[in-house]
C-alpha positions in Angstrom: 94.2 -30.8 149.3 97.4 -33.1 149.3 99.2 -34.7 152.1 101.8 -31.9 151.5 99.6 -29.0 151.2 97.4 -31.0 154.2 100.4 -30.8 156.5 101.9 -27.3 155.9 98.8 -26.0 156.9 99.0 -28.2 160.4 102.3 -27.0 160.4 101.2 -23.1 160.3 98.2 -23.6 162.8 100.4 -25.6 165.3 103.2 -22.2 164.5 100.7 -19.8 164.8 98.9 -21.4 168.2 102.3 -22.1 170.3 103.3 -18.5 169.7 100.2 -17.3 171.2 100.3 -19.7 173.9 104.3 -18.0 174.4 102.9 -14.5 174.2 100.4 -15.4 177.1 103.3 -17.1 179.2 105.2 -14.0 178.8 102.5 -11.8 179.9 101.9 -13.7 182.7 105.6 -13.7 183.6 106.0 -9.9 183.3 103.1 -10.0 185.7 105.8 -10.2 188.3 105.2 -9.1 191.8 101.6 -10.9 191.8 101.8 -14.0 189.3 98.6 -15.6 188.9 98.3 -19.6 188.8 99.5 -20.4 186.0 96.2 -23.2 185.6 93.9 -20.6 185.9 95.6 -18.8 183.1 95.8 -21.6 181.0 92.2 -22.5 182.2 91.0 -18.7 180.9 93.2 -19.5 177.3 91.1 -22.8 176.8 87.7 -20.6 177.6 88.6 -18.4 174.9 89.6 -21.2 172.4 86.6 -23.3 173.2 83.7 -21.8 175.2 83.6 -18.5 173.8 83.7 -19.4 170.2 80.6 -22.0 170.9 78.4 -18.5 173.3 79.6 -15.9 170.4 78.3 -17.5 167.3 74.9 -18.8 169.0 74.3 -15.2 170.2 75.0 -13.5 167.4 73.2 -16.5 164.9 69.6 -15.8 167.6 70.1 -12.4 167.2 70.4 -12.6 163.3 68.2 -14.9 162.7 65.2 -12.9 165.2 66.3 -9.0 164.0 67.3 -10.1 160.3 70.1 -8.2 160.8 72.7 -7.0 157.9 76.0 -7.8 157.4 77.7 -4.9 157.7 75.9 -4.5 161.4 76.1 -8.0 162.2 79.9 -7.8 161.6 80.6 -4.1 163.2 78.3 -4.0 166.5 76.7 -7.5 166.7 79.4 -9.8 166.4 82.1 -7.8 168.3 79.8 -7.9 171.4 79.2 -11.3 171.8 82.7 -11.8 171.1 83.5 -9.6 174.0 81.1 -10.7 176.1 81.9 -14.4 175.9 85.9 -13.8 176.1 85.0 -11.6 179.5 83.2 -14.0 181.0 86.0 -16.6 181.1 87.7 -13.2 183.0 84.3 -13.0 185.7 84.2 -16.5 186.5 88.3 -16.0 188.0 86.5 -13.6 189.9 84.1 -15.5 191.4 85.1 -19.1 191.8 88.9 -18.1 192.9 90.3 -15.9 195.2 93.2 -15.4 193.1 92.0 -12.0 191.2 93.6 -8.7 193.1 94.0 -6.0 190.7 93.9 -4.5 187.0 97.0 -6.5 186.4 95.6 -9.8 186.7 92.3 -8.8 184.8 94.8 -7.8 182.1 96.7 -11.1 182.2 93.4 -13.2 182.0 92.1 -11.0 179.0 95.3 -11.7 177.4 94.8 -15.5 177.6 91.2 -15.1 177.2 91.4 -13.3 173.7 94.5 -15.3 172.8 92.5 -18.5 172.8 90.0 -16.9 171.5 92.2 -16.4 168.4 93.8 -19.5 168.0 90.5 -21.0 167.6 89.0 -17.8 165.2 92.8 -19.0 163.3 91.6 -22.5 163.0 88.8 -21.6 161.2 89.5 -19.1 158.9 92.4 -21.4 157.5 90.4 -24.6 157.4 87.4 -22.6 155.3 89.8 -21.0 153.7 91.6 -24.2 152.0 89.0 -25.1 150.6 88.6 -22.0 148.0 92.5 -20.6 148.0 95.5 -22.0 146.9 97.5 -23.0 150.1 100.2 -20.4 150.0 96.9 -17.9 150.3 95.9 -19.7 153.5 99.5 -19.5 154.7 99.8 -16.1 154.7 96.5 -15.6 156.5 97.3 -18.1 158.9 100.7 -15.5 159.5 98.7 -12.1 159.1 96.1 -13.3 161.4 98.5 -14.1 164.3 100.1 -11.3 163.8 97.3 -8.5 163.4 94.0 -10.0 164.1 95.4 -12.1 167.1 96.5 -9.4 168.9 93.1 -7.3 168.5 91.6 -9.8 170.6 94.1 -9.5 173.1 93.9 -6.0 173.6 90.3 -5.6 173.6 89.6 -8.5 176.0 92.9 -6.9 177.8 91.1 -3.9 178.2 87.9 -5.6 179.7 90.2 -7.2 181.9 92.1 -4.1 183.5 88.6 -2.5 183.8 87.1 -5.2 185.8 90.4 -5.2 188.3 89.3 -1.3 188.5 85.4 -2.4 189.5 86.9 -5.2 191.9 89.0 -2.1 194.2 86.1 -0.4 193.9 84.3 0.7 197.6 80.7 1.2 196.0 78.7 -1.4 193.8 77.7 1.9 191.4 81.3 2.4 190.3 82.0 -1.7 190.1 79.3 -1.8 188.0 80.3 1.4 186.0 84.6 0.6 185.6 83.2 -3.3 183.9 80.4 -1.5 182.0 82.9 1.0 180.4 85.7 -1.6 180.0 82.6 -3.8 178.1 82.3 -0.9 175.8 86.0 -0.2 174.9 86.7 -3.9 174.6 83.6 -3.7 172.3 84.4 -0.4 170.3 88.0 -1.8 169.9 86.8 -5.1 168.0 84.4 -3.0 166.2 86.4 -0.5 164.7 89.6 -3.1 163.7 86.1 -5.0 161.6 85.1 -1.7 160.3 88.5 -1.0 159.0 88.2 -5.2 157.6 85.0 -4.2 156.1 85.9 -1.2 154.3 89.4 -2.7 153.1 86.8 -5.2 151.7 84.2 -2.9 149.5 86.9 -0.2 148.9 87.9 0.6 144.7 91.1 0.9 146.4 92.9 -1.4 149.4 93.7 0.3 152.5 97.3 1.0 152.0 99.3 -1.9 154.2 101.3 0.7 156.4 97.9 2.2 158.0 97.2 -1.2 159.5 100.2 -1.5 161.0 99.8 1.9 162.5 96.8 0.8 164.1 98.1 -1.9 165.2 101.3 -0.6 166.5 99.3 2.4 168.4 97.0 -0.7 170.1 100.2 -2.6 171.0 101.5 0.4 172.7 98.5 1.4 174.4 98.4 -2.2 175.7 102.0 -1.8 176.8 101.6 1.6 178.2 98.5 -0.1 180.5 100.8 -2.6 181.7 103.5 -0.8 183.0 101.3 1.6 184.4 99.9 -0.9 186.2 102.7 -2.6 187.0 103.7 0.7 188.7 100.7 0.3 190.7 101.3 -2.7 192.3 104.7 -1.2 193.1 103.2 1.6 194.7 100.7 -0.9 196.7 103.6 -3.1 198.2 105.5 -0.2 199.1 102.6 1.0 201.2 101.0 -1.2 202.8 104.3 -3.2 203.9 105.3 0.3 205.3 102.3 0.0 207.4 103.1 -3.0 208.3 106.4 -1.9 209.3 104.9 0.8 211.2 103.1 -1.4 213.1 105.9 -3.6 214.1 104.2 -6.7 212.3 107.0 -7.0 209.9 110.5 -6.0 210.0 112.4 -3.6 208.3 113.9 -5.2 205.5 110.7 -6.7 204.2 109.9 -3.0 202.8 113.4 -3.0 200.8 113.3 -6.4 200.0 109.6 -7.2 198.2 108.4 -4.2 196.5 112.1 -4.7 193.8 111.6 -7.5 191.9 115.5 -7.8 191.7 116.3 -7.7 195.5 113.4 -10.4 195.5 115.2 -12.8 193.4 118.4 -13.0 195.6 119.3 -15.6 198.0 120.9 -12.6 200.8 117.6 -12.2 202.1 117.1 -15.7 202.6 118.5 -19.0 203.1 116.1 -21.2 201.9 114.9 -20.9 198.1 111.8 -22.6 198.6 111.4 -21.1 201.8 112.0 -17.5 200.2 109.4 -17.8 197.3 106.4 -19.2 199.3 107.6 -16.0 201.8 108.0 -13.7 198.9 104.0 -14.6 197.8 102.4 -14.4 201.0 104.0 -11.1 202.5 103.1 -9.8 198.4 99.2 -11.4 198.6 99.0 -9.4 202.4 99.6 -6.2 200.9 97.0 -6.6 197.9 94.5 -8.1 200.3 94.9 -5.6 202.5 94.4 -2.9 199.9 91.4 -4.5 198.3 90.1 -4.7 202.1 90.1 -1.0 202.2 87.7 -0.2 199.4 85.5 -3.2 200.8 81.8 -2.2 201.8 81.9 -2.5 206.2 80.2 -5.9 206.4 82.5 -7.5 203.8 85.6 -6.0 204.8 85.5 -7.7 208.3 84.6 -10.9 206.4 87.7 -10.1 204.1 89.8 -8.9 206.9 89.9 -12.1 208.8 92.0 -13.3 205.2 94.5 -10.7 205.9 95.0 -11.5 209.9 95.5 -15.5 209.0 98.3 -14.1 206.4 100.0 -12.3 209.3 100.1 -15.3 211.5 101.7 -17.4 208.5 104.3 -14.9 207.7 105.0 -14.6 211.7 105.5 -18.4 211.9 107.7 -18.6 208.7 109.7 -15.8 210.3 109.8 -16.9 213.5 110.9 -20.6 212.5 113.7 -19.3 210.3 116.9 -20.4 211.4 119.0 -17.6 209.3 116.5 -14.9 210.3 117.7 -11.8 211.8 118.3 -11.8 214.9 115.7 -8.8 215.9 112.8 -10.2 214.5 111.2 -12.4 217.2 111.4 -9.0 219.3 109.5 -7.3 216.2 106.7 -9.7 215.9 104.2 -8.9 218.4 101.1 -11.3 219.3 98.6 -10.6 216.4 
């Protein structure tokens, strides 16, 4: 390769890579009631790009090598799982080493970034094999047609994991947790599987799959992903409005807290309070005591009072903060009772 062809192709890979990383900043900003941290997002993009590449081709090269498995198998079934199962495991460890993972939504933000990375890395190197066999307009376009088809596959499947697993974490029994992340396993899987399926008969077809089907597929996996997260952006609605009402209720918080936090636009406004610093460190807490709170409720008995004592320390911060606040209704030291 020249210097010119040497550099186009850097030039493509560094394109192709900084619009994924966009497409999981914008994710994780539509995630807006509950955003995650946006380390732990970029920590789950670098899982996919380097850890998962390194667990999915030494699984699937021992179980090769030990089954003398085909290609056609190895490239269906075989390599789709490991793919899945190392992108979803960057989603698990969130799970358990943070306390930051609430609900679908964040599991579906997380696979994002996992199978993002995932595909910046699988972009790498198909283009870098691929230069050395194809002239470098060839590469190009495979460089561009991978970010724009093949990329997003590995989003929505490890998506899909990802909103399954925030299922299994609301879930009361350890029967359906295990069930939701088993099933999302298998869609993520089957998802992968049949987008290589459709790869592999495109490659030993007489005739090429016609161009318009794939985007068809594409486009109906694009706006199932879509669908999922405004459904579940919906649902984390739904979940503020409630249990802020009981809040409310109880005379923890005061009234305008309910019309305030659940709309994202009243949120962003300086009327409900002075400080902006003040207001989005308020706007968190009171929105991480209403997930909390509902993920306490489908707790098992011994670890919901282990859980619960997270939700009574958020009530005491957002009493002091509202207490303290110099522009603060009036009424509200009279609605705060001693917790």
């Amino acid at each position: 390769m020249t210097s010119l062809e040497i550099a186009s192709l850097a030039a493509a890979l560094s394109l192709s890579t900084g619009l994924l990383v966009v497409v999981v900043g914008a994710v994780w900003w539509i995630d807006r009631y509950d955003r995650e941290p946006i380390h732990l997002v970029l920590g789950v993009f670098l899982w996919g790009a380097l850890a998962a590449p390194v667990f999915s081709v030494a699984g699937c090269s021992v179980v090769g090598f030990g089954l003398d498995i085909g290609t056609p198998a190895m490239v269906c079934w075989i390599g789709p799982l490991f793919e899945e199962l190392a992108k979803a495991a960057g989603v698990v460890l969130v799970v358990f080493l943070s306390g930051e993972f609430d609900n679908p939504t964040d599991g579906l933000v997380y696979g994002t970034a996992s199978g993002l990375g995932f595909a910046a890395t699988e972009n790498l190197v198909y283009s870098v094999a691929g230069a050395g066999g194809s002239a470098i307009e060839g590469t190009l376009m495979m460089v561009l047609v991978r970010t724009a088809l093949a990329a997003g596959i590995h989003a929505v499947a490890s998506a899909t994991f990802g909103g399954f697993l925030g299922l299994a974490y609301l879930s009361r029994k350890r029967v359906d947790r295990l069930m939701w992340s088993g099933l999302g396993l298998t869609l993520a899987t089957a998802i992968h599987a049949g987008w290589n399926f459709m790869l592999l008969g495109m490659e030993t077809a007489a005739d090429p799959v016609p161009l318009a089907r794939w985007f068809i597929v594409v486009g109906l996996l694009y706006g199932f992903y879509l669908g999922a997260l405004f459904i579940f952006l919906r649902s984390e609605k739904r979940i503020l409005s409630i249990e802020l009402a009981e809040e409310v209720e109880l005379g923890v918080l005061p009234n305008w807290v309910l019309d305030v936090i659940p709309s994202y636009r009243r949120r962003i406004r300086s009327e409900w309070w002075p400080s902006r610093s003040e207001r989005t460190v308020l706007a968190r807490l009171l929105t991480r005591l209403a997930f909390r709170k509902y993920a306490v409720k489908r707790l098992p008995p011994g670890e919901s009072q282990i859980a619960g004592l997270e939700v009574v320390q958020l009530r005491q911060r957002i009493r002091t903060m509202l207490v303290g606040g110099r522009q603060c209704q009036k009424s509200v030291e009279d609605d705060l009772p001693d917790i």
